[in-house]
Every structure is written in structure tokens, then in C-alpha cells.
C-alpha positions in Angstrom: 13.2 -9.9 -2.0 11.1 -11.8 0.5 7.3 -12.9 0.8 5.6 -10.3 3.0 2.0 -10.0 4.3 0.1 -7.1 5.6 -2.9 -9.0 6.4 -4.3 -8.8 10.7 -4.1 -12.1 11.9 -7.6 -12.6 13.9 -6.0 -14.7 16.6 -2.4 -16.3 17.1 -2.9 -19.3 15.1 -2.5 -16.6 12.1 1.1 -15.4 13.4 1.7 -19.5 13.5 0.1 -20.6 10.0 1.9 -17.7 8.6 5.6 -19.2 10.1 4.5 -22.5 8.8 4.0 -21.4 5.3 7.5 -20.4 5.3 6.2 -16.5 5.6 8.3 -15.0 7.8 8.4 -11.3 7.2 5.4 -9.4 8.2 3.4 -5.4 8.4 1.0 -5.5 11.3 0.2 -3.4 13.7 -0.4 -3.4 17.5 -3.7 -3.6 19.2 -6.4 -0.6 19.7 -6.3 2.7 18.0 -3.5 4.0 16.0 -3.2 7.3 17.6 -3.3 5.8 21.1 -0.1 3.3 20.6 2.8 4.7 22.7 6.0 2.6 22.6 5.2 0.2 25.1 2.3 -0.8 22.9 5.1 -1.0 19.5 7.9 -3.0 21.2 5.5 -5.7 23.0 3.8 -6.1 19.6 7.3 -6.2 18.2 8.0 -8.8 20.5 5.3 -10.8 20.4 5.6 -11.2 16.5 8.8 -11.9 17.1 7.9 -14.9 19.3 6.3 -16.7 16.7 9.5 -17.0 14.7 8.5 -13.8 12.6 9.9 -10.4 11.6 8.0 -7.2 12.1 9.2 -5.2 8.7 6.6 -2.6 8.9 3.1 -0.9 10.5 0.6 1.2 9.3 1.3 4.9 10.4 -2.9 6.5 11.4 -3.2 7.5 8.3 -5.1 4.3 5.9 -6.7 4.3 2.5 -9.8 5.0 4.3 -11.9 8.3 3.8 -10.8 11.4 5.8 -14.2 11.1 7.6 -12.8 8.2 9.3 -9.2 9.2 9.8 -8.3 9.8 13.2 -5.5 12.7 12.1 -8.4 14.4 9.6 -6.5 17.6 10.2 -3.2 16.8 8.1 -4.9 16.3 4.7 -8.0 18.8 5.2 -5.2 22.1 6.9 -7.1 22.2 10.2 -6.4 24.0 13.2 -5.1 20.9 14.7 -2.5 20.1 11.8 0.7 21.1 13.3 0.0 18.8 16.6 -1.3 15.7 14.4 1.7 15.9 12.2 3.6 15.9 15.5 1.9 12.5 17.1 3.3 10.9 13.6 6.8 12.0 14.2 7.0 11.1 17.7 5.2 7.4 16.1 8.4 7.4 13.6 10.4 8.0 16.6 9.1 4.8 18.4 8.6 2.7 15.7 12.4 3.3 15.0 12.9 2.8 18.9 11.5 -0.6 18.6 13.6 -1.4 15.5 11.2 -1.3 13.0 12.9 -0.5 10.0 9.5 1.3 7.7 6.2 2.5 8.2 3.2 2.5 5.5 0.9 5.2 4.8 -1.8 7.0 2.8 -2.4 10.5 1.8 -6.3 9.7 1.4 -9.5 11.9 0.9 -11.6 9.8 -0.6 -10.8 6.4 0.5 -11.2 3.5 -2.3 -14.2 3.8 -5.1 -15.6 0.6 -6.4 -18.6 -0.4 -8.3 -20.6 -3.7 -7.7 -18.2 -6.7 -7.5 -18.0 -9.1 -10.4 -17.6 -12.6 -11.0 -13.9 -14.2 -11.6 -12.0 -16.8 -11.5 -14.6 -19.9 -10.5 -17.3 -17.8 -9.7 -15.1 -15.6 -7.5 -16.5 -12.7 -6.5 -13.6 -9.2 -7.5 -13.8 -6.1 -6.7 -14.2 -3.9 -9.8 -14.1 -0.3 -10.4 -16.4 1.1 -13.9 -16.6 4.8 -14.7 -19.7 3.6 -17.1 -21.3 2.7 -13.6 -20.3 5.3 -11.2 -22.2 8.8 -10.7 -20.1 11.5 -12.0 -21.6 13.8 -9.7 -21.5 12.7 -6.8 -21.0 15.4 -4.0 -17.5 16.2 -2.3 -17.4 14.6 1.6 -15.7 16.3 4.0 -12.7 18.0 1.7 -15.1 19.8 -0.1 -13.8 21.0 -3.5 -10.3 20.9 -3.4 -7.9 22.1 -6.3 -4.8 20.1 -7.4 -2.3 22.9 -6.3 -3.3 22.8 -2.8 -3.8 19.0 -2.6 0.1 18.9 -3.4 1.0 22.4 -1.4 -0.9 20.2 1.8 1.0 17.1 0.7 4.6 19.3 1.0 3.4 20.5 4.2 3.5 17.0 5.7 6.4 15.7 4.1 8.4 19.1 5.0 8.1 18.1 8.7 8.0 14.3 8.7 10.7 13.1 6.0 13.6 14.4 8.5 12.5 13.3 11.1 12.2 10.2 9.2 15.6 10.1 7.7 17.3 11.1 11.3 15.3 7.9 12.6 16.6 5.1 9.6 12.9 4.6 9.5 11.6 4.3 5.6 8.6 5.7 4.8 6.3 4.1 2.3 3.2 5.5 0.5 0.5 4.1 -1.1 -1.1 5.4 -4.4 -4.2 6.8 -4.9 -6.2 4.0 -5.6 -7.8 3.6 -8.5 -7.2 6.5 -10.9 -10.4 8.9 -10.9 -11.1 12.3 -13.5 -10.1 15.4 -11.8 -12.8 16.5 -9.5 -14.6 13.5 -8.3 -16.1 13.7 -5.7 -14.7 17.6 -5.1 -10.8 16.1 -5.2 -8.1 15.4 -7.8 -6.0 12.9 -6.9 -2.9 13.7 -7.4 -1.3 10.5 -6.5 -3.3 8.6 -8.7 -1.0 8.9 -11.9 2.2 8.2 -12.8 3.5 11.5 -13.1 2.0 12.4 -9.9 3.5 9.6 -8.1 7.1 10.8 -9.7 6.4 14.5 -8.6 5.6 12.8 -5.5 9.1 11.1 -4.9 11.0 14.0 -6.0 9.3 16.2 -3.3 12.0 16.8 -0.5 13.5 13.6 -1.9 15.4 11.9 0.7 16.7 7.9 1.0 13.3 7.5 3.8 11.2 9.0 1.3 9.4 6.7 -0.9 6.2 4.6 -2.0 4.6 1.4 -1.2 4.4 0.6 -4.5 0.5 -0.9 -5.0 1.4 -2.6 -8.9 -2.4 -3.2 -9.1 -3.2 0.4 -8.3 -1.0 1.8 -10.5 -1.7 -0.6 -13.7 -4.8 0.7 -13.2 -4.2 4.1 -13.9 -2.4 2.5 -17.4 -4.1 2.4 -20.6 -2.1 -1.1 -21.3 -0.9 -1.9 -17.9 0.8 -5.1 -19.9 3.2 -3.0 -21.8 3.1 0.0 -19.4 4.0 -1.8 -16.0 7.5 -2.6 -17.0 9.3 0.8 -17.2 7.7 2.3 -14.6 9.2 -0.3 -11.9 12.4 0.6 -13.5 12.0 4.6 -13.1 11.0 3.9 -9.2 13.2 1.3 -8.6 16.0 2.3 -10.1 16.2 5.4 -8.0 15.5 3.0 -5.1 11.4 4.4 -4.1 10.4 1.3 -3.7 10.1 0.2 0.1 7.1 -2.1 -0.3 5.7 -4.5 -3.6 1.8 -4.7 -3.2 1.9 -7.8 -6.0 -1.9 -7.5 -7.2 -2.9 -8.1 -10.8 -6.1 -6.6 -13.0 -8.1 -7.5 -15.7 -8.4 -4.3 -17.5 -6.9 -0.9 -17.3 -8.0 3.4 -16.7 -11.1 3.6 -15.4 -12.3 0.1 -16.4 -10.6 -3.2 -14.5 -11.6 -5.9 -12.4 -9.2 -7.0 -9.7 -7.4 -10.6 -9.9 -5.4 -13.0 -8.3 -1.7 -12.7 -9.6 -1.7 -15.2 -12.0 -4.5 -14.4 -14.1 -4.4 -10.9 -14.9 -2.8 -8.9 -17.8 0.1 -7.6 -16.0 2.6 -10.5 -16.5 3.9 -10.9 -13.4 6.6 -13.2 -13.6 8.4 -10.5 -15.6 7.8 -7.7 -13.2 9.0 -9.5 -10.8 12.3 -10.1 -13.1 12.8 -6.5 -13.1 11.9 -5.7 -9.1 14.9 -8.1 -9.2 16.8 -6.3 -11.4 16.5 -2.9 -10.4 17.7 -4.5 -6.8 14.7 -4.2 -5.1 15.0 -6.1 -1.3 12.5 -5.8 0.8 8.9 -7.8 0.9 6.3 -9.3 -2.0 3.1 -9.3 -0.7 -0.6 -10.3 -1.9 -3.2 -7.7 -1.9 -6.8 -7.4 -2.3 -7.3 -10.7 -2.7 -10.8 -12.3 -4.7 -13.8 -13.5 -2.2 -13.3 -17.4 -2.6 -15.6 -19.6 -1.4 -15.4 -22.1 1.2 -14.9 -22.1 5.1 -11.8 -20.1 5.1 -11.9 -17.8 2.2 -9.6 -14.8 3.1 -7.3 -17.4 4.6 -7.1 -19.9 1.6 -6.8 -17.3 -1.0 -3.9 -15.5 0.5 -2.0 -18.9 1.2 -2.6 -18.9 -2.6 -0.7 -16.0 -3.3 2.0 -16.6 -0.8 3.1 -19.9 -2.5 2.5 -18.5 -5.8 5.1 -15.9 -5.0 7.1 -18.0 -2.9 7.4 -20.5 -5.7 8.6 -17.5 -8.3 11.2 -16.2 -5.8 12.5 -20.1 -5.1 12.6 -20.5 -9.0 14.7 -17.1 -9.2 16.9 -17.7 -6.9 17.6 -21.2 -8.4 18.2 -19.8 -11.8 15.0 -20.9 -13.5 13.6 -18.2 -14.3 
């Protein structure tokens, strides 16, 4: 286990800041649009990382947590007429990003991108992202999936992983997605999410199971899609990374649980993190750690600050581990 970051660096000081923190493995992607990159683009953004003292681990395949209004390959996750070719631009990316020797690509399987209510005050005034069902509108009208039932949400979801998980597994490249985040009642917004529960996420996995077929594993999503994440958290990093689905730790903490939490830095939460990281350990997970959805700080560098926060909070953990202390 290493510390990891998927956050864009704005300019190269970033790729520099990050190898002087000690943070040397890293997801980020090239330049421009994600459907444009050919492998030109991939290996000279490989090598640029690179040239900074720093390991590309992992990009983001074109398909994000945002809504399918804004996804450039709409066509995979809604069974349009341009499907087939969209689901062949991601192979031939899987192809190149193996070409460059990148070893795993992240991805989401989103309709409805990322509900929230208002934000709410933590830590110091902080200001957290926070997601009530007492606040939200129940009713709120289906975008552009319309109403969509959860046996051909997952009958879509085999489609794509049909033709992409060989192509994956003949390319070494690993393939990691990201849970629906958070947890929502079927129907909202016209869609059950069907990665946004635990069993859904092990149906998921099982689905033309392969070694390159697997999650990035979002904690903070999935405690919050636990009644007691506390208690809840530990076996199911054991059931996923015991059977070695795990090819990415988003380490993210909550205050709360189903339907009701408020994000948090990693240390303050209810998810006791120190102990899940114990058992990512002992289920012999290897690959990165990183910080995610970090609080709105204040000050004059407040998305910097607070994820230098998080790396030496993790970094310190993983030092500690390693020299038997914890």
C-alpha cells in the first residue's frame, strides 16, 4: 500500500509539491477531452509525470461520476444507437493506456451524477458536503435516462462489461469502478442505483468476474449506504479484498450513515480508520491510499492544504505500520 492522489494538478508546481511530500504514485489524466486522447497524448503525459520523479498508476476512462447529460460516451449507459462504437473507443483507450504501461484505469457507471444537499459546517467552521433525504425532493423528475428499472440498469451494465473486461484482461490493465455515490431509494430521479449497495456492488464483481475486473473502492461512499458504517465497514473490505476487487482505496470518512451523513476529513469521522486500514493490510491489498472529497478549508490554498492533510495523515499510518506500531 502506497499514498496515491487523483487530484489535477493546476500547473507543474503540483506534480513537484506532490514529489516533495513524499507522494509519489499518482491517477491523472492527460490534457483536453477524454474521448479525443490517442496514445501520443497517454505516453507524453506518462512521461511527463514521470519527469517529475512520479508514477502514473492510473487515469480516468470518459466515463466520470458526472451526470449522463454530460458524459461524452452517453450512449453506453442510456443503449443508444451509438453504443457499440462508444464501447469500442474505451477498448481501444484500454489498449493504449496499457501501451503506455499504465497498469489500471478508473471508471463510473453513472446516471445521475452525485446528489447533495446544502453543505454544512465541520471541523473549524469547515464547510462539508452533506447529503439529507429529510432535505431532498422526492420527486424530482428523471434527466435524460428517464425511468429506468433495476433489471435493465444491470442487463446495460453486463453489456459493457461483456465486451470491455477481455479486452481488459488480454491488456494486464485493471479496471476499477466507482460506487454509486451516495445510496438513494429506488427510483430517484427515474433510476435505481444499483451500485449503490453492498450487495449490488458484490453482484457487480461477480459479473464476468475476471482478475481486471474490480472496484475502486470509495470507503466514504459505501459507509454511506451502512446503517452503522463503524461496525459495518470492517467485513465488507474483507469480502472485496479478500477476493482481491480492490484496485483503488478512496480513504474518505462520514459523520453519519444511509441517507443521512456529512462528509469528513479521515480522522474525524465514525468509520475508524486506522483499523480499516489494518485490514486493507491484511487482506493484502497493494496498490494506492488516497484522499477524497476533501472539506472546503479556509485560507489561501484551501484544496491544496487540506489534501497535504490527508496525505501525511495517511502517510504517517502507513510509516507506523510498516514500523510495527500499529
Amino acid at each position: 500500500m502506497y499514498v496515491g492522489t487523483q487530484v489535477t494538478a493546476r500547473e507543474d508546481d503540483d506534480f513537484r509539491v506532490w514529489a516533495q511530500l513524499g507522494l509519489k504514485h499518482i491517477c491523472a489524466d492527460p490534457p483536453g477531452a477524454p474521448e479525443s486522447w490517442t496514445f501520443d497524448d497517454i505516453e507524453r503525459h506518462r512521461d511527463k509525470v514521470e519527469s517529475f520523479g512520479l508514477i502514473l498508476d492510473m487515469i480516468q476512462l470518459p466515463m466520470s461520476s458526472r451526470p449522463i447529460e454530460e458524459a461524452p460516451y452517453k450512449d453506453i449507459l442510456l443503449a443508444g444507437p451509438n453504443r457499440d462504437r462508444q464501447i469500442d473507443a474505451v477498448c481501444t483507450m484500454i489498449e493504449n493506456i496499457a501501451k503506455a504501461g499504465i497498469p489500471a484505469a478508473k471508471y463510473n457507471l453513472n446516471l445521475i451524477g452525485i446528489p447533495r444537499t446544502e453543505m454544512e459546517r465541520g471541523r473549524g467552521g469547515s464547510l462539508n458536503e452533506a447529503w439529507r433525504w429529510e432535505k431532498a425532493d422526492p420527486n424530482t423528475a428523471p434527466g435524460l435516462a428517464g425511468v429506468l428499472s433495476e433489471d435493465e440498469n444491470w442487463e446495460r451494465i453486463d453489456y459493457f462489461l461483456e465486451r470491455v473486461v477481455p479486452v481488459a484482461e488480454s491488456n494486464k490493465v485493471r479496471l476499477a469502478c466507482h460506487p454509486h455515490d451516495p445510496y438513494t431509494p429506488p427510483g430517484y430521479k427515474g433510476v435505481t442505483r444499483v451500485l449503490g449497495t453492498v450487495e449490488g456492488l458484490k453482484k457487480f464483481v461477480l459479473m464476468r468476474e475476471n482478475p481486471y475486473h474490480g472496484l475502486n473502492f470509495c470507503q466514504g461512499s459505501i459507509g454511506e449506504m451502512l446503517e452503522n458504517p463503524r461496525e459495518e465497514i470492517d467485513d465488507i473490505i474483507r469480502w472485496f479484498g479478500s477476493r482481491d476487487k480492490i484496485f483503488n482505496v478512496h480513504y474518505r470518512n462520514i459523520r453519519g450513515g444511509k441517507l443521512s451523513f456529512m462528509e469528513t476529513f479521515p480522522d474525524e469521522g465514525d468509520m475508524d480508520m486506522v483499523r480499516s486500514l489494518k485490514i486493507y493490510r491484511e487482506v493484502g491489498y497493494k496498490y494506492m491510499i488516497m484522499p477524497d472529497h476533501v472539506p472546503t478549508i479556509s485560507g489561501r490554498d484551501p484544496v491544496g492544504v487540506a489534501f497535504a492533510f490527508c496525505y501525511g495523515y495517511i502517510a504517517a499510518l502507513l510509516e507506523a505500520m510498516e514500523r510495527g506500531h500499529l
